[in-house]
Phi, psi and omega in degrees: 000295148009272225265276188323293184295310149322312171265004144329305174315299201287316179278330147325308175294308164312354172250002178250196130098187202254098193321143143266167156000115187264177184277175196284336158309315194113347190271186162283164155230030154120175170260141184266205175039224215277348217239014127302340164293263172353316190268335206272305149023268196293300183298324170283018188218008174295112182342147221243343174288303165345279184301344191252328151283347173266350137064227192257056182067036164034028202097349228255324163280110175249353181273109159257189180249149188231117180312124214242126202276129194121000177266076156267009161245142167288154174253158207210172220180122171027029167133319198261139166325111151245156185248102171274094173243135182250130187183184181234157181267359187245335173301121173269001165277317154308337212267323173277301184325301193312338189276325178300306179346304176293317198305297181299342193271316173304333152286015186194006178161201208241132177259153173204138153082009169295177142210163209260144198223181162259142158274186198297166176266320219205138178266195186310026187239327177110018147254153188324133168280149154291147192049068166276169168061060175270065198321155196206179105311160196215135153275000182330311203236004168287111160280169172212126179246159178165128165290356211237328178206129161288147166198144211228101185258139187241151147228101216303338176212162164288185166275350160253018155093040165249166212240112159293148178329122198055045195236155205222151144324337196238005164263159166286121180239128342337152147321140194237150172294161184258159170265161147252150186335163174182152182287001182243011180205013183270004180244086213290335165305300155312351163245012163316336202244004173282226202283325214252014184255158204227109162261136197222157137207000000 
């Protein structure tokens, strides 16, 4: 209840505040400067008492992620546990993941380079998406650091369904050191779906 009311707060505050640039759409993506500094604040910092009474929803969460069978290797990162996440930015299903996302990722590191984005009014056909215009985050242009895990997000279209530069369904995003081959990593569409990974499309 706590973690709700906060990100109530945080998407009203996210609706204000000084417009950026809009999009091919028409929409807003938020507010920048100072007052984008503030909602990143707030998501990135909600009390660990917060987060420690809302624990794990008391049942109340059934999409939980579930281990998908033929991934017998984890995916990792330096060393570290990672967390692969793949989505779009016109997407509103993604639009919702992000915000928890940050929040829990934000217990365990550091976010640089967010920013506040919309999801789509309308999809390629030109009908409505559900929840359109949903306000978010956009990982494009985010690191993220942590002694404890990695995570790597790619995101495959803007909100208005252009493909940022270099960024392909099948690439990684930051660049990654090349690996050696394996029946389990020589095909990166496939390991996107193993255990430790958060897929979204």
């Amino acid at each position: 209840m706590v973690l709700a009311i906060v990100l109530v707060f945080v998407v009203v505050k996210l609706n204000g505040g000084k417009p950026a640039a809009s999009s091919a759409q028409g929409l807003s993506n938020g507010p920048t400067g100072s007052s984008l500094s503030a909602v990143v604040d707030k998501v990135t910092s909600v009390p660990a008492s917060a987060l420690n009474t809302v624990g794990d929803g008391g049942g109340a969460v059934t999409g939980k992620p579930t281990t998908i069978s033929g991934t017998n290797t984890p995916l990792t990162e330096n060393g570290k546990p990672e967390m692969f996440y793949t989505g779009a930015e016109y997407c509103p299903y993604c639009a919702a993941e992000r915000w928890a996302m940050i929040v829990a990722l934000s217990r365990f590191g550091t976010f640089k380079g967010l920013a506040t984005v919309h999801s789509a009014v309308a999809n390629g056909a030109g009908n409505a998406e559900p929840d359109p215009d949903t306000p978010t985050f956009t990982f494009l242009h985010a690191t993220y650091s942590s002694p404890y895990l990695s995570f790597t997000p790619l995101e495959i279209q803007t909100n208005s369904r252009t493909r940022p530069p270099g960024r392909t369904p099948t690439c990684r995003s930051p660049p990654r050191p090349s690996r050696p081959s394996s029946p389990s990593t020589t095909a990166r569409p496939a390991r996107s779906r193993s255990s430790t990974s958060a897929t979204s499309t």
